[in-house]
N, C-alpha and C positions, 0 to 999 in steps of 0.2 A: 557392527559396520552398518553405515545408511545404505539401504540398496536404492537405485534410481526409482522405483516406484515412490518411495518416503520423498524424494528429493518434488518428484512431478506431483504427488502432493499435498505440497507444503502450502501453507495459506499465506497468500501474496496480496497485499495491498498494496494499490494506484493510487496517488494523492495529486491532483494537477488541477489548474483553473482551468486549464485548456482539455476543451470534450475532445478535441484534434489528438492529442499527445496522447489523454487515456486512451482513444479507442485503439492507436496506433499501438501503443503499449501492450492493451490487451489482445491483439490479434499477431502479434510479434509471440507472448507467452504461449498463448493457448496453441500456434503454429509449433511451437517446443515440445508441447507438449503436456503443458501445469493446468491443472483441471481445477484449480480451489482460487481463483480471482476476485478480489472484491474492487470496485472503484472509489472514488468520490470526488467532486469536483471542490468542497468544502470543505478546508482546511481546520474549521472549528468543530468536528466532527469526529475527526481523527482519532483523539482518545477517548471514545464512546464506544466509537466500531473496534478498536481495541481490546478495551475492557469485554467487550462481549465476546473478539474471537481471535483474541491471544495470536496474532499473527506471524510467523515466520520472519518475513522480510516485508517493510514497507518501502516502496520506489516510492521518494517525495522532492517535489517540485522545490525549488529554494524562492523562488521569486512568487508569490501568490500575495493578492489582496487581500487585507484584514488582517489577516494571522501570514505572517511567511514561514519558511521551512524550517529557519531559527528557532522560532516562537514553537511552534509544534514538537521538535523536539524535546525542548525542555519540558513542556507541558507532559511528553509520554516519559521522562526520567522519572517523574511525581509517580507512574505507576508502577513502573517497574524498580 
C-alpha cells in the first residue's frame, strides 16, 4: 500500500512558458504538502530532466512555443 508520505513525495514536474502559472502551481503543491518539485519554463528540456529524475507526474502546459505539449510528449514515449 502507498502511504501519503510516498504520495507527498513523489517527484513532480512543472512544464509552462508561463513563470505566472509555475510559480502559482508550485505554491498551490508545496501548500499540499509535495516536498520534490522541479520547474521549467522550457519545453525542450523536458526529456533531459527526465532522463535524470524519472519523474512521478509531469503537470505540462499544451499550448508552449517551440515545442508544445504534443511534441513533448511523444518525445518522452522515446524514453519510456
Amino acid at each position: 500500500m502507498v502511504s501519503s508520505s510516498d504520495i507527498l513525495n513523489a517527484k513532480i514536474l512543472i512544464v509552462d512558458d508561463q513563470k505566472a502559472n509555475v510559480l502559482l502551481l508550485e505554491r498551490m503543491l508545496r501548500g499540499a504538502g509535495y516536498v520534490s518539485i522541479t520547474s521549467t519554463t522550457d519545453p525542450t528540456q523536458v526529456c533531459k530532466l527526465h532522463r535524470k529524475n524519472r519523474y512521478s507526474l509531469i503537470l505540462l502546459d499544451l499550448q508552449m512555443p517551440v515545442m508544445d505539449g504534443f511534441q513533448v510528449m511523444e518525445s518522452l514515449k522515446e524514453i519510456e
